[in-house]
gemmi code that builds the backbone of each chain (N, CA, C; Angstrom):
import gemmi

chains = {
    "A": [
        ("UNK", (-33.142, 14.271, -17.024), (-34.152, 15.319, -16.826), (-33.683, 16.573, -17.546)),
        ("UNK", (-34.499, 17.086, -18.215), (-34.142, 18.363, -18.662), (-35.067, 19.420, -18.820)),
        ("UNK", (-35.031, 20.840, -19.289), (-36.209, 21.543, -18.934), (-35.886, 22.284, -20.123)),
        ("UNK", (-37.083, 22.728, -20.620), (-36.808, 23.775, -21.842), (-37.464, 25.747, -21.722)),
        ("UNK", (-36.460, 26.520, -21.823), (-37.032, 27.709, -20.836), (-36.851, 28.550, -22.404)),
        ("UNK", (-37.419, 30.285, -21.737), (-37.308, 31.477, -23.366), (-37.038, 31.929, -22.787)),
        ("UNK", (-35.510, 32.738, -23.137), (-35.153, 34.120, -22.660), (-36.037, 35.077, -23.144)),
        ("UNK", (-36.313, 35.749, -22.676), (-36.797, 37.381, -23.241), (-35.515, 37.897, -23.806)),
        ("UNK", (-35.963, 38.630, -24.740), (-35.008, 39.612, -25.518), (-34.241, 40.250, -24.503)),
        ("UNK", (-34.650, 40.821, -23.360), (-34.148, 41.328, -22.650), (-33.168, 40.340, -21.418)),
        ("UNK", (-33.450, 39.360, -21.526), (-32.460, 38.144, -21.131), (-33.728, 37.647, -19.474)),
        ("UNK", (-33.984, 38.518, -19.185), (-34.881, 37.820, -18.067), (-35.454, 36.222, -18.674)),
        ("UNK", (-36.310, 35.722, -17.748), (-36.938, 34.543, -18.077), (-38.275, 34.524, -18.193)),
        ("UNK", (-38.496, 33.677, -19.137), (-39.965, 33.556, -19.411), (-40.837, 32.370, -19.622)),
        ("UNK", (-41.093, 31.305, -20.447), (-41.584, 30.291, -20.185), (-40.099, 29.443, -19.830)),
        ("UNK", (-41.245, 28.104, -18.982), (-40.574, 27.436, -18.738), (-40.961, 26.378, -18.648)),
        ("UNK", (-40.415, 24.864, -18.843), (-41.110, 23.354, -18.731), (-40.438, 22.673, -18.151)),
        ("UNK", (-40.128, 21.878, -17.716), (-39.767, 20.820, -17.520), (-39.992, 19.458, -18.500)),
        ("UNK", (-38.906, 18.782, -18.717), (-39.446, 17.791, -19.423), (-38.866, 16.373, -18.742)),
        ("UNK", (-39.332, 15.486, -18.397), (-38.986, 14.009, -17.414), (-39.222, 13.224, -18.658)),
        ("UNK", (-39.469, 13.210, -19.736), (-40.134, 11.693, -20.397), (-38.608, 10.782, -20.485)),
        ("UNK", (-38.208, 11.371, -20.469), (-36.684, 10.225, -20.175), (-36.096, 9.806, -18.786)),
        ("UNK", (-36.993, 10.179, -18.018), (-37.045, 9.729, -16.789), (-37.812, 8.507, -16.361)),
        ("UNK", (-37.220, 7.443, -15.946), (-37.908, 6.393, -15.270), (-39.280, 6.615, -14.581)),
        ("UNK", (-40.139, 6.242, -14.944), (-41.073, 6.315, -14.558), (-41.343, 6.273, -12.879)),
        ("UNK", (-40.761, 5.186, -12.390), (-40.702, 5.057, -10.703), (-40.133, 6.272, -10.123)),
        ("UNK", (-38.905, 6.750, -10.802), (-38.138, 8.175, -10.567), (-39.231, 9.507, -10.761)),
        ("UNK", (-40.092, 9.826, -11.776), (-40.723, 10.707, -12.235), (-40.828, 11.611, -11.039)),
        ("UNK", (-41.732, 10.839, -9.909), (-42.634, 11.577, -9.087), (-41.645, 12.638, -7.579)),
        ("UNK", (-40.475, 11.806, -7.538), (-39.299, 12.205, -6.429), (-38.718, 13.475, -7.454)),
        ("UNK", (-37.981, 13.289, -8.876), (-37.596, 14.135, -9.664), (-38.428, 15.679, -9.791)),
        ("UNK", (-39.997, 15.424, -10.320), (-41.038, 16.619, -10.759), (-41.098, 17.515, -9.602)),
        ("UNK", (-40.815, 17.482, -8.125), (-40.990, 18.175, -7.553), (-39.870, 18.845, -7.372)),
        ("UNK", (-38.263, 18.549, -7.620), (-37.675, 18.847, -7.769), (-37.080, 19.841, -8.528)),
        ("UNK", (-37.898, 19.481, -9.771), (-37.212, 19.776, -11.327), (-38.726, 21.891, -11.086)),
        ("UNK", (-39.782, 21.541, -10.023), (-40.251, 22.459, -10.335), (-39.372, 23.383, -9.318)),
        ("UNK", (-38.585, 22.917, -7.990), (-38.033, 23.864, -7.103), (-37.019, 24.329, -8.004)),
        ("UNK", (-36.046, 23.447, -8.690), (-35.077, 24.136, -9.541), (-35.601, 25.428, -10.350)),
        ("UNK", (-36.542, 25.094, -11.102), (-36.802, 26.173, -11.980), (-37.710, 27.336, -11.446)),
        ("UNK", (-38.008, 27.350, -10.499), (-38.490, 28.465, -9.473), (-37.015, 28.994, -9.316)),
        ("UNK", (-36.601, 28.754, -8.859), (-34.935, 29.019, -8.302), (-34.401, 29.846, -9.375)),
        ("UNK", (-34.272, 29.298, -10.675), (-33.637, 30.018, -11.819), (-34.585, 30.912, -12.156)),
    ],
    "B": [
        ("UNK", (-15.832, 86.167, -17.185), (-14.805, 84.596, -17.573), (-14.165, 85.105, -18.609)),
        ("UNK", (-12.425, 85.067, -18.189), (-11.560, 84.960, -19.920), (-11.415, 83.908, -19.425)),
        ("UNK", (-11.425, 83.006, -21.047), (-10.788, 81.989, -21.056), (-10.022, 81.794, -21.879)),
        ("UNK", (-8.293, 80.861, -22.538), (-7.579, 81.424, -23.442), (-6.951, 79.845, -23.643)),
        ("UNK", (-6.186, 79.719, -24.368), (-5.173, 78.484, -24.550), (-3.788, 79.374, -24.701)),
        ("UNK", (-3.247, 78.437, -23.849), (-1.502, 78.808, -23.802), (-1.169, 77.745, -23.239)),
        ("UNK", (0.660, 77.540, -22.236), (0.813, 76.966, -22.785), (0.706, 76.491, -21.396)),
        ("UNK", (0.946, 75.073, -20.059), (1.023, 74.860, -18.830), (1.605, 75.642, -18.011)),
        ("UNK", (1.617, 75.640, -17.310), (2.451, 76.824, -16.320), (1.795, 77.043, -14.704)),
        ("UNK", (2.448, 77.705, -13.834), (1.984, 78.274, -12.190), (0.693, 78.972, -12.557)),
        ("UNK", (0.038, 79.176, -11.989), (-1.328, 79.996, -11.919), (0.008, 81.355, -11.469)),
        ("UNK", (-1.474, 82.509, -12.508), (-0.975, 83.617, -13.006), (-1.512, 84.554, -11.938)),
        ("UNK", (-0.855, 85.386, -11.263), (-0.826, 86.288, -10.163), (-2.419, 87.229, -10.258)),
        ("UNK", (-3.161, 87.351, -9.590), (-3.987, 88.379, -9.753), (-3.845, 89.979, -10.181)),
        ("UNK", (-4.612, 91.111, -10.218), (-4.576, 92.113, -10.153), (-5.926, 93.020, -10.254)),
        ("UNK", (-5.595, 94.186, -10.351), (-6.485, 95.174, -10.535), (-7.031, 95.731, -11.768)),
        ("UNK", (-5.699, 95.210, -13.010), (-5.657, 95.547, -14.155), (-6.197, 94.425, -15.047)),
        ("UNK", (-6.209, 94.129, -16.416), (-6.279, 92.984, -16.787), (-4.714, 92.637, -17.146)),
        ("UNK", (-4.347, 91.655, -17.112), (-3.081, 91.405, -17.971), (-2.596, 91.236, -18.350)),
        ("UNK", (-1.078, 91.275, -19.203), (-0.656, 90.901, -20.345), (-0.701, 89.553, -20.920)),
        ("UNK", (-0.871, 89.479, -21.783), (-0.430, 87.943, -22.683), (0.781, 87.314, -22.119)),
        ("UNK", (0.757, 86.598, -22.410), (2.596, 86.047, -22.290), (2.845, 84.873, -23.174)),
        ("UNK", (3.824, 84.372, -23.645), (4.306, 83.848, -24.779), (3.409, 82.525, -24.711)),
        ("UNK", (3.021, 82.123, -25.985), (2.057, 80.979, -26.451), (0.611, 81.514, -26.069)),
        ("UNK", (0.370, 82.356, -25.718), (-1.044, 82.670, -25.578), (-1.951, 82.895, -26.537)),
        ("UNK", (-3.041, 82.175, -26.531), (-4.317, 82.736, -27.895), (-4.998, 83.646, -27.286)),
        ("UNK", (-5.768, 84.205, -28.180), (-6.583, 85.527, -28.004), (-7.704, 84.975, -27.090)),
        ("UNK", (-8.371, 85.885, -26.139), (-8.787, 85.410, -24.697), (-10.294, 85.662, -25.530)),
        ("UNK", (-10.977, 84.792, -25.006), (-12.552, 84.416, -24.769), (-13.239, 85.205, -23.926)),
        ("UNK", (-13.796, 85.975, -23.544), (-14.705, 86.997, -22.219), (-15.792, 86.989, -22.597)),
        ("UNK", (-16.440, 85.868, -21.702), (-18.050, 85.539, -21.928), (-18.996, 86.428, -20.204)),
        ("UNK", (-19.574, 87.144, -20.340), (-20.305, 87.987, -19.313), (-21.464, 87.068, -18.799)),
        ("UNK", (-20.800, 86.710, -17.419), (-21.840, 85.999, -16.513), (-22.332, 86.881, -15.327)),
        ("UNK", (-24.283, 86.881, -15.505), (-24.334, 87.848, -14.680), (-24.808, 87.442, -13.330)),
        ("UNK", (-24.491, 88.088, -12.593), (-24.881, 87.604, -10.905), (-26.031, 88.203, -10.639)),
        ("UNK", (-26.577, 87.606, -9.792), (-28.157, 88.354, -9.208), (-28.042, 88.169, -8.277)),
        ("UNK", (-27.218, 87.724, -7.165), (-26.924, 88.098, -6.018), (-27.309, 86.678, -4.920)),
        ("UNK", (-27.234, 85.318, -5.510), (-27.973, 84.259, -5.162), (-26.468, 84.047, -4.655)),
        ("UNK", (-25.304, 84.229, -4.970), (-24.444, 83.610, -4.321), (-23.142, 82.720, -5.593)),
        ("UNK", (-24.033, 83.085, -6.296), (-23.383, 81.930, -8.074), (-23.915, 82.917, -9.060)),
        ("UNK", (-23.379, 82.169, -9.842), (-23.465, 82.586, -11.300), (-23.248, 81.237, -12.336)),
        ("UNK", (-24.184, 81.085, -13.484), (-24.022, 79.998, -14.312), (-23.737, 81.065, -15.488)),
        ("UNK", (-22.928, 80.605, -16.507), (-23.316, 80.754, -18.578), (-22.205, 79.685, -18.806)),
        ("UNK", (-22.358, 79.400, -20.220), (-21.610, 78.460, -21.154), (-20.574, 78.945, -21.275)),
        ("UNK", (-19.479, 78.835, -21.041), (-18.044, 79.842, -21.807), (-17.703, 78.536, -23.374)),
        ("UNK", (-17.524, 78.936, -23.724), (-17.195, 78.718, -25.201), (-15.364, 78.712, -25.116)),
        ("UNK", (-15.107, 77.812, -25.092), (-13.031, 77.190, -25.207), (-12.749, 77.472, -26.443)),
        ("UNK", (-11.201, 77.815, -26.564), (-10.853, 77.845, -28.022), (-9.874, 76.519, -28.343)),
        ("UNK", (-10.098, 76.024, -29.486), (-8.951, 75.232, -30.063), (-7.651, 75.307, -28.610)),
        ("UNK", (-7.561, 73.611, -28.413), (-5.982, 73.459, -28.140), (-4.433, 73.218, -29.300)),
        ("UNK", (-3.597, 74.202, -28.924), (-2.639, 72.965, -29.831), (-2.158, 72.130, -28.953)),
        ("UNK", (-1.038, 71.729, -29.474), (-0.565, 70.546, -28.749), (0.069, 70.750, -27.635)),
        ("UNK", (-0.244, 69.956, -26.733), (0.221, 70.320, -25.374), (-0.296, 71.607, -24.487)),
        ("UNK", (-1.242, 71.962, -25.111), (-1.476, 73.439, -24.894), (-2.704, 73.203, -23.461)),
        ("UNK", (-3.191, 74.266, -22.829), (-3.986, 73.887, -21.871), (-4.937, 74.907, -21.938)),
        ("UNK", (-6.148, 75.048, -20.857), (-7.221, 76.093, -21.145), (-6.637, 77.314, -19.626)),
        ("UNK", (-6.730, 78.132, -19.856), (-6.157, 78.848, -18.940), (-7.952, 79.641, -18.452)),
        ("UNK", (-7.976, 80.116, -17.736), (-9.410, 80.390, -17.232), (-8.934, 81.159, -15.848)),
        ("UNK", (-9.666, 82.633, -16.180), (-9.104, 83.986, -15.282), (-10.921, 84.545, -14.764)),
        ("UNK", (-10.911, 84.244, -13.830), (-12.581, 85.065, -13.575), (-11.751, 86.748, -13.290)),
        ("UNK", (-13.174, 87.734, -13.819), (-13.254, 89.172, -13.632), (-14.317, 89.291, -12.393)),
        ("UNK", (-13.924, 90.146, -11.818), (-15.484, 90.287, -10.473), (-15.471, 91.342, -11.025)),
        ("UNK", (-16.309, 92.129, -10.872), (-16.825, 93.828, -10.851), (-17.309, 93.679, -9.164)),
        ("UNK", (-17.067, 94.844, -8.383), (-17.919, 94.838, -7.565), (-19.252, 95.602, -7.152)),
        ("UNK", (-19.840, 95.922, -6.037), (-20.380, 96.933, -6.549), (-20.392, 98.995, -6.753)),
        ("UNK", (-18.943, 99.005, -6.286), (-18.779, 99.797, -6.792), (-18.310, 100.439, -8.320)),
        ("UNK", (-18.351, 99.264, -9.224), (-17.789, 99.104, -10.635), (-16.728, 98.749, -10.667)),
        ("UNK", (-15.815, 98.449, -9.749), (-14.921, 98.031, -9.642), (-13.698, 96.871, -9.921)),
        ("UNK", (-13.511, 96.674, -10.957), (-12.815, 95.256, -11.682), (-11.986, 95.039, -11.078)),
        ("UNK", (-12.060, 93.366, -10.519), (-10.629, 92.926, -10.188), (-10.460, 91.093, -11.289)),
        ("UNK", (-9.031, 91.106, -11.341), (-8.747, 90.045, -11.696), (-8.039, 88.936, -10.962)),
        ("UNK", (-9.041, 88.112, -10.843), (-8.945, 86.487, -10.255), (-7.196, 85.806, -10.819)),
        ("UNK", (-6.899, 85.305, -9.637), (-5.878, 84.516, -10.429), (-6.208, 83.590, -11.296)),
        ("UNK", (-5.576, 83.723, -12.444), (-5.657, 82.166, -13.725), (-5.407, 81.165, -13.439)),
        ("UNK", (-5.815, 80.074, -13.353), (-5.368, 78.977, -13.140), (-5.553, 77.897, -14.624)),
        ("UNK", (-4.187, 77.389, -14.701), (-4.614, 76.256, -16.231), (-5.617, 74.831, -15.458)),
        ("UNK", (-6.505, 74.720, -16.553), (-6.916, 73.414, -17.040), (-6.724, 72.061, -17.597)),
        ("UNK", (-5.687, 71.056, -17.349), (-5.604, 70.227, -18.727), (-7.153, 69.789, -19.030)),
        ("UNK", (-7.036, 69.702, -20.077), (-8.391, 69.303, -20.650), (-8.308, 68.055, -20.994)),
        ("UNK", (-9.373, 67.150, -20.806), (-10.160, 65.862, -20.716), (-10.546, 65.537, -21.874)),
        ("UNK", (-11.078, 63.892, -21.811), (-11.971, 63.504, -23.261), (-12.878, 64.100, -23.230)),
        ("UNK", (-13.529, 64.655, -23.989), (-14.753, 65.123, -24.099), (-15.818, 63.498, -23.824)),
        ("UNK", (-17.001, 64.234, -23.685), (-17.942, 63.228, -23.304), (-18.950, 62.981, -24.607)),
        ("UNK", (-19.463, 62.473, -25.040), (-20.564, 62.266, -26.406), (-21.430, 61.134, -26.276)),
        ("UNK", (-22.508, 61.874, -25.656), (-23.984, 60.994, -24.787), (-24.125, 60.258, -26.136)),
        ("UNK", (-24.212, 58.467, -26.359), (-24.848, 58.210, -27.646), (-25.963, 57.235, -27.067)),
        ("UNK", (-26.743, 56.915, -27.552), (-28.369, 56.058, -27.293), (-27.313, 54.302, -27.297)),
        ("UNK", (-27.363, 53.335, -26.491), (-26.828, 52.109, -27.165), (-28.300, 51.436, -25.861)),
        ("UNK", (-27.944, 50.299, -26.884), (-29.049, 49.243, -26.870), (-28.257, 48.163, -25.818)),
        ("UNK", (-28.740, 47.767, -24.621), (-28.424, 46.308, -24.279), (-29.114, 45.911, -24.298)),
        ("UNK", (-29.041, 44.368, -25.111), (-29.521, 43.552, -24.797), (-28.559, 42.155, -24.828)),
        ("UNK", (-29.792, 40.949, -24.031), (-29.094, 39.751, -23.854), (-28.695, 38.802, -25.160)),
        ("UNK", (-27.409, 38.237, -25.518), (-27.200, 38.156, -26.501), (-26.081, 36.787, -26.338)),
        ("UNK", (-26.793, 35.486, -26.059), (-26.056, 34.684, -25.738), (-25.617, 33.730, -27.502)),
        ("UNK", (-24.177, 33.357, -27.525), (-23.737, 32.631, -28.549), (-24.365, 30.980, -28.666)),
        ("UNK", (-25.560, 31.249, -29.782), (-26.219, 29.612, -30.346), (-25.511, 28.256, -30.211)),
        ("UNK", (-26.047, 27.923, -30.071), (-25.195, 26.298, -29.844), (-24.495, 26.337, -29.348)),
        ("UNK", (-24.137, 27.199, -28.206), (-22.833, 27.181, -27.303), (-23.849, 26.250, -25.878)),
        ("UNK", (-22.478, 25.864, -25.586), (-23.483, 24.839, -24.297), (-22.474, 25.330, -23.055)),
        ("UNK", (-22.962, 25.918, -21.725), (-22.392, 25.993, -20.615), (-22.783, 25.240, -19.779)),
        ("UNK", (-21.921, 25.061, -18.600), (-22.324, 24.569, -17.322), (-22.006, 25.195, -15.875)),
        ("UNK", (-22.890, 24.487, -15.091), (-23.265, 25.225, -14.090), (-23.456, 24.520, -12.905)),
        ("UNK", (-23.165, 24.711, -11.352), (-23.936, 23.730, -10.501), (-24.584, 24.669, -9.306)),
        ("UNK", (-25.954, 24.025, -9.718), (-26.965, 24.422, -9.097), (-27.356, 24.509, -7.933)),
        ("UNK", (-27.673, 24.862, -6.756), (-27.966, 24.224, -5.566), (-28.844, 25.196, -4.914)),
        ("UNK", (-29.711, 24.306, -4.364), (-31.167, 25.342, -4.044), (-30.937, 24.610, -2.641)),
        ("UNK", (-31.366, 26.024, -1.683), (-31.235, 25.721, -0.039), (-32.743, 25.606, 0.529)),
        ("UNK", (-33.213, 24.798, 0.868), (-34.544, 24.724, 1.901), (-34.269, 24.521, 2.809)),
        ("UNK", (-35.122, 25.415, 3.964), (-34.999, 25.364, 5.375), (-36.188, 25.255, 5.940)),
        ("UNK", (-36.654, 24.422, 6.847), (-37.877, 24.564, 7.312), (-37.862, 23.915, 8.748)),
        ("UNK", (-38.962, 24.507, 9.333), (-39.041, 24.101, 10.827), (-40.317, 23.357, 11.232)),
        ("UNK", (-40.567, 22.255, 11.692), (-41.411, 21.159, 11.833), (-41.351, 20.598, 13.139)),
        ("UNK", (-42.408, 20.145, 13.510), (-42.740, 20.093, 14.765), (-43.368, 18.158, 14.862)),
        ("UNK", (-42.990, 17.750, 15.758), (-42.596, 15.960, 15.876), (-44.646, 15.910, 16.890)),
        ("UNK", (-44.604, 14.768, 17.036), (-46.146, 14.369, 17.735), (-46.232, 15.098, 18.999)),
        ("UNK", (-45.277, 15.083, 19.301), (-45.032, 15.492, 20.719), (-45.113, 17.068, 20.908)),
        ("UNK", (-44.581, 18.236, 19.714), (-44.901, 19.346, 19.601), (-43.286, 20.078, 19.725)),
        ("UNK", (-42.774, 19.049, 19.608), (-41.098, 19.815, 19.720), (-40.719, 19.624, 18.357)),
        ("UNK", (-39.998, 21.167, 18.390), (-39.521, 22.042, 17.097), (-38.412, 21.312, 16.995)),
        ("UNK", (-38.117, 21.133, 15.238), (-37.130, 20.736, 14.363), (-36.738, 21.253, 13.438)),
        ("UNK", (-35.506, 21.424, 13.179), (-35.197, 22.398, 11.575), (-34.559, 21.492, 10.541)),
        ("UNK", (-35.498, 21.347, 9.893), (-35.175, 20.378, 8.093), (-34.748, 21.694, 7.626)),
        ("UNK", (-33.406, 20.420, 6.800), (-32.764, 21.276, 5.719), (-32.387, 20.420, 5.076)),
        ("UNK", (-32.942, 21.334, 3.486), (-33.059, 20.282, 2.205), (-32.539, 20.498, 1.145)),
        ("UNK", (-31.215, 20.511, 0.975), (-30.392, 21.018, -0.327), (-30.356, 20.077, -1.513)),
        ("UNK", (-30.694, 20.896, -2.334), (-30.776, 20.232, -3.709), (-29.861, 20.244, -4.519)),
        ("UNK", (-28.902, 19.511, -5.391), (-27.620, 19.957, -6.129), (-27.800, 19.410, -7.319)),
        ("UNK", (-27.434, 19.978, -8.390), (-27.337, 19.561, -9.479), (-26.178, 19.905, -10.558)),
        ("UNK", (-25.633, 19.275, -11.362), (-24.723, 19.952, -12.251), (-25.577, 20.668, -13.746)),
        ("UNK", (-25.720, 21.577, -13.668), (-26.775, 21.922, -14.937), (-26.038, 22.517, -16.551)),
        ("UNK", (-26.507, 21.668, -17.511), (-26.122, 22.109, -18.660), (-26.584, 22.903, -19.321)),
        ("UNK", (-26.207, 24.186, -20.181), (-26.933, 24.913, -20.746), (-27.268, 25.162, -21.976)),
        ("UNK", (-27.769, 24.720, -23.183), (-28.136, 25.123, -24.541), (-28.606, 26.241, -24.777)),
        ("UNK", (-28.158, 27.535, -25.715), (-28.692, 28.142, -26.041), (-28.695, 27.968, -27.695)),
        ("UNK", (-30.558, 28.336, -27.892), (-30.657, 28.459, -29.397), (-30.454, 29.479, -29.850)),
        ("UNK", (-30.566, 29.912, -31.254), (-30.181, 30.954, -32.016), (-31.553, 32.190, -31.442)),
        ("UNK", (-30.924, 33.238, -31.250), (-31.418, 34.289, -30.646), (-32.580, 34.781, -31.726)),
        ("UNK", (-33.827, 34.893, -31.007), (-34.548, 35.614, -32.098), (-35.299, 36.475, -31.362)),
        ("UNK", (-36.282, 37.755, -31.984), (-36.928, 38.943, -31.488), (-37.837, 38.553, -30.568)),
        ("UNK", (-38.132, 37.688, -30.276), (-39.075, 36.862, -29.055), (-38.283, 36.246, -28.241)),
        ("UNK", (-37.155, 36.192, -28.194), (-36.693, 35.318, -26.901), (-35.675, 34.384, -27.615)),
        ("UNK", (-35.242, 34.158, -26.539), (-34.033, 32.467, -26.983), (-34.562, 31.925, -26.546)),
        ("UNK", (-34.452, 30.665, -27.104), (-34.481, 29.357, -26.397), (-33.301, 28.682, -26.158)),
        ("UNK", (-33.774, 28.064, -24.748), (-32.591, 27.593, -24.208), (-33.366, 26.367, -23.512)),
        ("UNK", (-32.291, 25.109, -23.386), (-32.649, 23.994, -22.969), (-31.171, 22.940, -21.911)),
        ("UNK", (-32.168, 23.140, -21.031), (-31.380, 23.105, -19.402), (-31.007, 21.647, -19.520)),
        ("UNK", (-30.089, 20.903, -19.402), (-30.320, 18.936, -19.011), (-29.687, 19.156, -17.226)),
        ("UNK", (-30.224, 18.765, -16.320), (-29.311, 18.118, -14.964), (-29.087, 16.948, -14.841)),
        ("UNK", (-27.621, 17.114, -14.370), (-27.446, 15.668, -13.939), (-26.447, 15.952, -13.034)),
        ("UNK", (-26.439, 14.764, -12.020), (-25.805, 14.605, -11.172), (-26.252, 15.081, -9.866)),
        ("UNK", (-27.589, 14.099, -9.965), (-28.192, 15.114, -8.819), (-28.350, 14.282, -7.237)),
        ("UNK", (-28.483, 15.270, -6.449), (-28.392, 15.189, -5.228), (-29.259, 15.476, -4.501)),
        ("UNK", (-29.655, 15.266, -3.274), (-30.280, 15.750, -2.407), (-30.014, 15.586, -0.753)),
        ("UNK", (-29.212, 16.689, -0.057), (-28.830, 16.556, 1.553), (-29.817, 16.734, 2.548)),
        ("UNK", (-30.194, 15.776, 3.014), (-31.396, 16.132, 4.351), (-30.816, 16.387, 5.534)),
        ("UNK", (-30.883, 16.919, 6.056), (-30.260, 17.701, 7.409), (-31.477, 17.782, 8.446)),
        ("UNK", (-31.529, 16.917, 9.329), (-32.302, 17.076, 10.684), (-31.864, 17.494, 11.527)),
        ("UNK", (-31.757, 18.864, 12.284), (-31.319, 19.367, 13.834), (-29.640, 19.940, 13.345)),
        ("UNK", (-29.312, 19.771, 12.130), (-28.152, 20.006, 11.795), (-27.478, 18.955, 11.729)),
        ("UNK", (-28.067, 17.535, 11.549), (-27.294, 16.556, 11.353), (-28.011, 15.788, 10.191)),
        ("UNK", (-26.867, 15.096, 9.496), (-27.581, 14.220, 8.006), (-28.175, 13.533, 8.798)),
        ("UNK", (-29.390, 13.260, 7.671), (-30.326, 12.710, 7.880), (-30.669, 11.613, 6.695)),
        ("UNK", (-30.289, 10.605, 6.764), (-30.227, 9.198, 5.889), (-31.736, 9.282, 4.960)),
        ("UNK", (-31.508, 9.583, 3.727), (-32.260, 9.568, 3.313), (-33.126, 7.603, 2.881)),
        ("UNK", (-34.368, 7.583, 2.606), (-34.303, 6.402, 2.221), (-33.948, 5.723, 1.200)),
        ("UNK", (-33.338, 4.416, 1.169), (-32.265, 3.727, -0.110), (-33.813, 4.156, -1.001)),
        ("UNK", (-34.854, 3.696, -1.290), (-35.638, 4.351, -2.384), (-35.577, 5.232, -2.996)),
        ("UNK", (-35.391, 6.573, -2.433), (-35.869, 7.942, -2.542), (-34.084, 8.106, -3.412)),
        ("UNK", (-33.283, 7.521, -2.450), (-31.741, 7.437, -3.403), (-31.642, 6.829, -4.547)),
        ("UNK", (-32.228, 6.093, -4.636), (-32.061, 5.364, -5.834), (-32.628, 5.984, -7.236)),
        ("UNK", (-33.342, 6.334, -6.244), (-34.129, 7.195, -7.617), (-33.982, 8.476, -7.745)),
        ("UNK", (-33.086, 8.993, -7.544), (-32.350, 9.888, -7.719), (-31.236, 9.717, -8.751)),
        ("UNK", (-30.678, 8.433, -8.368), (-29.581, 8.605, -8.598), (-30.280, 7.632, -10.473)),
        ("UNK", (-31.318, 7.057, -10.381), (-31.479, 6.827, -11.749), (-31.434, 7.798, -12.676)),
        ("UNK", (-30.584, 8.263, -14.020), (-30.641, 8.657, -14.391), (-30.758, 7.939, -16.545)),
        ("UNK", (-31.425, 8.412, -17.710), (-31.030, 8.500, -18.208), (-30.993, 9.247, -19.205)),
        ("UNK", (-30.645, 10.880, -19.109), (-30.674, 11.691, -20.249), (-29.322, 12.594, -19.245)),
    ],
}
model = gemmi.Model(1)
for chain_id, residues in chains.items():
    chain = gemmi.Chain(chain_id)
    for i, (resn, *xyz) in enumerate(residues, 1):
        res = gemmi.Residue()
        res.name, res.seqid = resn, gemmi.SeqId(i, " ")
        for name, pos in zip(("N", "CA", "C"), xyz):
            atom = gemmi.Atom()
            atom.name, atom.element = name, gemmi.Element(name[0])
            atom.pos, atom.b_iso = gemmi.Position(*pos), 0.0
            res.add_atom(atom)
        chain.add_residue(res)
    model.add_chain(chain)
structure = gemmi.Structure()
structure.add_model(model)
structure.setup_entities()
């Protein structure tokens, strides 16, 4: 799983994705909710 | 205000008079600060050149109001760095293709209530080891690209683990990137 994010110039955060396609498909759905609490978090 | 450079020394005795120089002394500064009766007095005094080792010596004059001059004892100054306000820029400025790591862990707490209507406290920690890519910095932003692995998840019912199901583990623990 990995996620692809943009610092702002100013270093804060700004977009952000997630990306699963290398995630098992059966895994996807337990992971995505995850992968969105993580990046809330950061 | 005199103010003078000479050389360290005891603070210099007061008087009625002004008074003499004494050896290493530069020619004294007397900048006229006027009072209006608020209790203070502000102006700029203007310092002269130190030499070496030398210090700022600084003697206040009162007048009172009978015209009356007296002189304040001197006391030396060593003098400091000067200060020089300059404009600087921060910003975030992480090194390209450098990759860090990190471990993550996000705390959920929540309180839930069973058929019956009795309160429970879930707790749901999430862990991860997180890698960090940063791309080459540009006027819009970096990019940066996160991978986790090694991930986890602790369920805690009432304050005790709470067995997650072999499914929900497993697929967790599938990983391949």
């Amino acid at each position: 799983m990995t996620a692809d994010l943009t610092m702002d110039a100013d270093g804060g955060l700004g977009k952000s994705k997630a990306d699963l396609s290398r995630v098992p498909r059966n895994s996807q759905v337990v992971l995505e909710d995850l992968s969105d609490q993580s990046l809330t978090a950061l | 205000m005199e103010v003078w450079a000479g050389n360290p020394g005891a603070p210099r005795e007061p008087g009625a008079k002004e008074q003499p120089a004494q050896a290493g002394d530069g020619p004294k500064t007397k900048t006229v600060m006027v009072y209006t009766g608020t209790g203070s007095a502000r102006a700029d005094v203007p310092v002269p050149a130190l030499g070496e080792r030398q210090v700022y010596w600084v003697r206040p004059v009162i007048t009172d109001g009978t015209g009356k001059p007296a002189w304040v004892t001197a006391i030396p100054i060593a003098p400091t760095l000067p200060l020089e306000r300059k404009a600087a820029t921060m910003a975030f400025n992480p090194l390209a293709k450098t990759r860090f790591a990190a471990r993550l862990t996000t705390q959920g707490g929540f309180r839930i209530y069973d058929d019956e209507g009795t309160e429970h406290a879930l707790g749901l920690d999430f862990r991860a080891l997180v890698t960090q890519t940063y791309g080459t910095p540009a006027k819009t932003g970096t990019h940066l690209r996160l991978g986790f692995n090694r991930l986890s998840l602790d369920v805690r019912m009432d304050d005790k683990p709470f067995e997650l199901l072999p499914d929900v583990r497993r697929r967790l623990a599938t990983r391949r990137s």
